[in-house]
C-alpha positions in Angstrom: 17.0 -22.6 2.3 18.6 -19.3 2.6 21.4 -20.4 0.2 18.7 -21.2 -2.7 16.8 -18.0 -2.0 20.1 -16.4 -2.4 21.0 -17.9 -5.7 17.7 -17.4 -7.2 18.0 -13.5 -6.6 21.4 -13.4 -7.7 19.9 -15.3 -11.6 16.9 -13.5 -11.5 17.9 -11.0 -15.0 14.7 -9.2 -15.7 11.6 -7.4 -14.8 9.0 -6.2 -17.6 6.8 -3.1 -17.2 4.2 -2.5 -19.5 5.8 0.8 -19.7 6.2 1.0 -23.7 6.4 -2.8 -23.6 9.9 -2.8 -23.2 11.7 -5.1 -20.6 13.4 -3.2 -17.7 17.0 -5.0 -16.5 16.0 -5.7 -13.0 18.5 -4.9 -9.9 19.7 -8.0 -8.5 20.0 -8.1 -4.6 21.2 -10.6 -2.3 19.4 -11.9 0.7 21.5 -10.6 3.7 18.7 -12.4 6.4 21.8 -13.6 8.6 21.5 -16.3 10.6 24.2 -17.2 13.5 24.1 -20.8 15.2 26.5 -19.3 17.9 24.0 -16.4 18.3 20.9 -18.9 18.3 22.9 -21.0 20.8 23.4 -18.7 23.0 19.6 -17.4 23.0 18.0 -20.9 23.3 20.3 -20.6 26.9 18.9 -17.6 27.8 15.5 -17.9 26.7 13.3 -18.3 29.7 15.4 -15.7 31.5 15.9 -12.9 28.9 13.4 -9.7 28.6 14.7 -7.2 26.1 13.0 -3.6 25.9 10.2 -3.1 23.0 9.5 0.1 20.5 6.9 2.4 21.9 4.7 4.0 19.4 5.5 7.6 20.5 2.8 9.2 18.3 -0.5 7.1 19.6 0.8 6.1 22.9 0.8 1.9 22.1 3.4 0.0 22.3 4.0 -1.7 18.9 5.6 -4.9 20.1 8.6 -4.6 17.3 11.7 -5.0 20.0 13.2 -7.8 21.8 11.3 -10.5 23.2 12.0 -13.3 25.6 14.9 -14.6 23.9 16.7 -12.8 21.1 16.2 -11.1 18.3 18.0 -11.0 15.2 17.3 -7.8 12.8 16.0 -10.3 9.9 17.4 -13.3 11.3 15.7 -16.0 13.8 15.3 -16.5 17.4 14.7 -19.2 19.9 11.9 -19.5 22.4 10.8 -22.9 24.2 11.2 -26.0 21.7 11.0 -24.0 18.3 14.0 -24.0 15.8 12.7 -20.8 14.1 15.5 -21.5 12.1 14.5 -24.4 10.5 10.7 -22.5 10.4 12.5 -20.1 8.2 14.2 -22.6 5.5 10.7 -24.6 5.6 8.7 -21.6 4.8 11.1 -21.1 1.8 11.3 -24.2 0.5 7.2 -24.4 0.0 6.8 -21.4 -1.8 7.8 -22.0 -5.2 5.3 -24.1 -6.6 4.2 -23.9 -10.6 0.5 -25.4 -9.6 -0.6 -22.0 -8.2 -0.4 -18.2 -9.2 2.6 -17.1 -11.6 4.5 -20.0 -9.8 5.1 -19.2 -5.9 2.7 -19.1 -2.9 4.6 -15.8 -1.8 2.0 -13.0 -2.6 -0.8 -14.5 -0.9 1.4 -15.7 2.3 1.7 -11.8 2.3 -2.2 -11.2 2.0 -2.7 -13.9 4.6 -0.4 -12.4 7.4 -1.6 -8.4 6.1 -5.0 -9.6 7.0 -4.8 -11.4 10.2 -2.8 -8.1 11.3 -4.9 -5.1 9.8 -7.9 -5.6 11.6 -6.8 -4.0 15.0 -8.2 -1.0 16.5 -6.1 1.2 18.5 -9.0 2.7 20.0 -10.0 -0.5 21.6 -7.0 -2.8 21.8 -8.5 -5.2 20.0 -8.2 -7.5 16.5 -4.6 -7.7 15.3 -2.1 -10.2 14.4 -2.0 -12.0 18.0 -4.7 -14.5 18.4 -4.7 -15.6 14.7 -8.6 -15.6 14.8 -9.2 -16.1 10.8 -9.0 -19.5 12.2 -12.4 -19.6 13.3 -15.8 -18.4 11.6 -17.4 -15.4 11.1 -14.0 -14.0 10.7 -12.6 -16.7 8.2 -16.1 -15.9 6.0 -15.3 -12.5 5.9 -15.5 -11.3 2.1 -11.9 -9.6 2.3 -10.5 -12.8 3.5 -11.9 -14.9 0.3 -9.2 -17.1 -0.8 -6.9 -17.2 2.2 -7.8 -20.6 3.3 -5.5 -21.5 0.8 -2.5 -20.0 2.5 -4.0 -21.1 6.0 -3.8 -24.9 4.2 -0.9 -24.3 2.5 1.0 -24.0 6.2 -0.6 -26.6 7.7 1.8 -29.0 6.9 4.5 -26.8 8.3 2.8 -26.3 11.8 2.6 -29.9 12.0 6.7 -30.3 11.9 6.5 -27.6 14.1 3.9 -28.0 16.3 5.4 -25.4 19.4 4.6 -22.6 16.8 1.1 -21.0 17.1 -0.4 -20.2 14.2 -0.2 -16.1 14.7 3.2 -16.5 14.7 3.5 -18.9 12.0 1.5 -16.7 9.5 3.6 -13.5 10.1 6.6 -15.2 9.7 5.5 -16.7 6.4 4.7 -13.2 5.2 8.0 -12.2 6.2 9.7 -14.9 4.9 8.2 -14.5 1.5 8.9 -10.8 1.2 12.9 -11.6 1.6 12.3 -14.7 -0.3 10.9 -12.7 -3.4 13.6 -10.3 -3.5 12.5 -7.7 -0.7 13.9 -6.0 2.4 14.9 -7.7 5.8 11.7 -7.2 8.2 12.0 -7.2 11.9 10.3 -10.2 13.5 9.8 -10.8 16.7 7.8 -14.4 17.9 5.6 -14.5 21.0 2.1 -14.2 19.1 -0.4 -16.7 21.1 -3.4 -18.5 19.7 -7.5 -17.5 20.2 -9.5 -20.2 21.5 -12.5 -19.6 19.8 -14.4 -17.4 17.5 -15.2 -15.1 20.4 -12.1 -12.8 19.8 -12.6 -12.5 16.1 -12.5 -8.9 15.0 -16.1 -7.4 13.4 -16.8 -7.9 9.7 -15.3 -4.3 8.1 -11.9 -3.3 9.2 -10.1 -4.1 6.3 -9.9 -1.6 2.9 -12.3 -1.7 0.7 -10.5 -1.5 -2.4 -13.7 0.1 -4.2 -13.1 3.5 -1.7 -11.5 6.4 -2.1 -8.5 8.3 -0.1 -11.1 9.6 2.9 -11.7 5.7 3.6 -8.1 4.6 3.4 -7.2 7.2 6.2 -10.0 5.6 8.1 -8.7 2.4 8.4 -5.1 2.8 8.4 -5.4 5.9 11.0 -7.9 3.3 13.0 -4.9 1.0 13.1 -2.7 4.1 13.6 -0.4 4.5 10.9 0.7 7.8 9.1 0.0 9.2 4.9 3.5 7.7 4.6 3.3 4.0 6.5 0.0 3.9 4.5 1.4 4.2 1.0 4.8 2.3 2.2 2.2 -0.9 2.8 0.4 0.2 -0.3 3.7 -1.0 -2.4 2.7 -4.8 -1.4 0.4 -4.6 -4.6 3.2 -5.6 -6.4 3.2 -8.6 -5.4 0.0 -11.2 -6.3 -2.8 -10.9 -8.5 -6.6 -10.0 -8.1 -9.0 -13.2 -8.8 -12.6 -13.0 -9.7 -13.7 -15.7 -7.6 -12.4 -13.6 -4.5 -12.7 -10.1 -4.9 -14.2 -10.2 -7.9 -11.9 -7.8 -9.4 -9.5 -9.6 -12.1 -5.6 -9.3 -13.0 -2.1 -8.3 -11.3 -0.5 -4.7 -10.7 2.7 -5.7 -12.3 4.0 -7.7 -15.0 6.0 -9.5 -12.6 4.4 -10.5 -9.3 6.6 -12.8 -7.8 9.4 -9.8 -7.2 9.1 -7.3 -5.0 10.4 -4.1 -5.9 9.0 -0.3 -6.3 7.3 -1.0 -9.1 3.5 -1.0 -8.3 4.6 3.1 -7.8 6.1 3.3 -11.5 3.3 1.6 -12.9 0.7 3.8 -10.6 2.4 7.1 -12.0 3.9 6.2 -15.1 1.3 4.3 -17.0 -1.9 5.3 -18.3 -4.8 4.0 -16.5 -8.7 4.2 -18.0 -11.9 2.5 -16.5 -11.6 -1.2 -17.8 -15.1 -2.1 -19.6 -16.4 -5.5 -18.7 -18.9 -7.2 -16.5 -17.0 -7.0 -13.1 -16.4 -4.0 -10.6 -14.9 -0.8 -11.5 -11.4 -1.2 -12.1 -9.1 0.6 -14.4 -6.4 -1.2 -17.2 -3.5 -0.3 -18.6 -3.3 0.2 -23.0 -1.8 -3.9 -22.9 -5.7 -4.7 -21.1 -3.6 -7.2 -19.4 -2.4 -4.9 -15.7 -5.0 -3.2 -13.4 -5.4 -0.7 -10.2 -8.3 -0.4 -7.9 -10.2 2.8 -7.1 -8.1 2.8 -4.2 -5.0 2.4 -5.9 -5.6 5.6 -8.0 -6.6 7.8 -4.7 -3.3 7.2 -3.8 -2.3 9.5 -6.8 -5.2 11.8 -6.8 -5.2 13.0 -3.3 -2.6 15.5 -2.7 -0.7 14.3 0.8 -0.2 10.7 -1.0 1.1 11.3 -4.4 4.0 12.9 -3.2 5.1 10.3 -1.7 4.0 7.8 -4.0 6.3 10.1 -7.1 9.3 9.7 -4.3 9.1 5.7 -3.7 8.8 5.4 -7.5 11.7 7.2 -7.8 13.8 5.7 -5.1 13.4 1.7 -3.9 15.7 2.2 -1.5 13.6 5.1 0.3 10.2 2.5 -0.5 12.4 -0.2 1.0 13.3 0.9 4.2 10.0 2.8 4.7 7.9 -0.8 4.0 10.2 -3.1 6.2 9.4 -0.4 9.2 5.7 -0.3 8.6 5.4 -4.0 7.9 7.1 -4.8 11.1 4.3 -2.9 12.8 1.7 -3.9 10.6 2.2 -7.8 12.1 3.1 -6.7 15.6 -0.4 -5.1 15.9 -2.5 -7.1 18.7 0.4 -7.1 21.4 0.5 -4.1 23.0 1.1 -4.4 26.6 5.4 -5.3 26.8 7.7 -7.6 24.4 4.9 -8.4 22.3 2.4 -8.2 25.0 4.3 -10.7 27.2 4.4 -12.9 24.2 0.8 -11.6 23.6 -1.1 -13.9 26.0 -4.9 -14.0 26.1 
């Protein structure tokens, strides 16, 4: 519930870094997600009627799908469409994730790798993969190697679609991701529902369009520019590797970013270019580790600092959370609207 989440980030005390071993005295921020039942009221009244205008993405010419839809939306808060309380979506979503059984106690980081990669597989070339259609569902897509581990999440949910059973799953997995970012401590995201769900395998994306976290800088531009995002949306969405861990049995890579991956905050960009980072030696890819051995980046976490356009602006976010803040709830809120490019989420994104 939103109450609970709020308490939680009030107590939370403390972050460590590894920087010097020393604990840092973490900010603590509220929750502001609003919700209105007089607001929600009125838009269940108005929601067959209502068409609100949508964000254009000036620079490549798509619409991003990020604006009203039929109903109304709340910066952050809920809406109403057909039978679904998103509401009560909301405090369900919340209530699942803290859970001491699975990773550093909360199912938040990989709800956040789940809705990341049912979205970053669109092409703006050809209009096609994206968050709308929620194809992970089905084979080859759900085999793919970048998506190893995520039937967990897509399980994990399961029990929440059935409560709520007027919710497709594209919807239902962006929300989560959303959910979980304010739940852990991060900044109100725009969400807008209207996402509709594939009916077979036939609309899943090709094997590929997700990083390879063994590439460079040259290879990140190539699939974040494919999706159409800019040097500075790309190392915004780069800051969600504070959150979660790395698994063997996955990626094959092993270890978190961050000595506290259930919070989100800026610092993945402290630790990125204010630690010391040498190639780990072991029998796993190449990764590098901290002095401790116990934090990690990828190759293409480092490129981030080597190239010359993206350590700028990975110095500034480290620098200022409110900047990173503001600059990740923008580009997430693209990131899942990707896929619905033709009005208010593509009509509500109808195949």
């Amino acid at each position: 519930m939103a109450s609970r989440a709020f308490s939680r980030l009030l107590t939370r005390s403390a972050r460590t870094t590894a920087l010097g071993g020393a604990p840092n005295v973490a900010k603590t921020r509220a929750n502001t997600t609003s919700f209105n039942p007089a607001v929600l009221t009125q838009a269940r009244g108005v929601a067959s009627h209502a068409r609100g205008a949508y964000s254009r993405n000036e620079k490549w010419g798509v619409g991003v799908g990020v604006g009203l839809g039929v109903g109304l939306a709340l910066f952050g808060g809920a809406l109403a469409h057909d039978d679904v309380d998103y509401l009560a979506v909301r405090a369900a979503i919340a209530d699942m994730l803290e859970d001491q059984r699975h990773d550093d106690g909360s199912w938040g980081p990989i709800l956040v790798r789940l809705a990341w990669h049912a979205s970053g597989t669109f092409d703006v070339n050809t209009l096609t993969g994206g968050s709308n259609g929620a194809t992970m569902r089905f084979p080859p897509e759900c085999k793919h190697g970048a998506n190893a581990g995520l039937g967990l999440a897509r399980d994990r949910l399961e029990a929440i679609k059935r409560r709520f059973p007027g919710i497709s799953y594209a919807d239902l997995w962006t929300l989560a991701g959303v959910v979980a970012i304010e739940e852990m401590g991060g900044p109100k995201i725009k969400w807008t529902p209207g996402r509709t769900d594939a009916k077979g395998p036939e609309a899943c994306p090709p094997d590929g369009r997700l990083p390879d976290a063994s590439q460079g800088a040259s290879h990140v531009r190539d699939i974040f520019y494919r999706m159409g995002f800019s040097d500075r949306e790309i190392v915004a969405l780069a800051g969600a590797h504070v959150l979660g861990r790395c698994h063997t049995d996955r990626s094959g890579y092993s270890g978190p970013w961050v000595n506290s991956p259930t919070t989100f905050s800026n610092d993945y960009f402290v630790q990125l270019s204010q630690n010391r980072w040498t190639p780990k030696r072991w029998d796993g890819p190449f990764q590098y580790e901290d002095p401790t051995g116990q934090l990690m980046m990828l190759p293409a976490d480092m490129a981030l600092m080597e190239d010359d356009k993206f350590r700028p602006i990975v110095l500034e976010y480290a620098e200022n959370e409110e900047v990173f803040f503001r600059d990740f709830s923008a580009a997430f809120a693209r990131l899942i609207s990707l896929g619905c490019t033709k009005g208010p989420l593509h009509d509500f994104c109808t195949f």
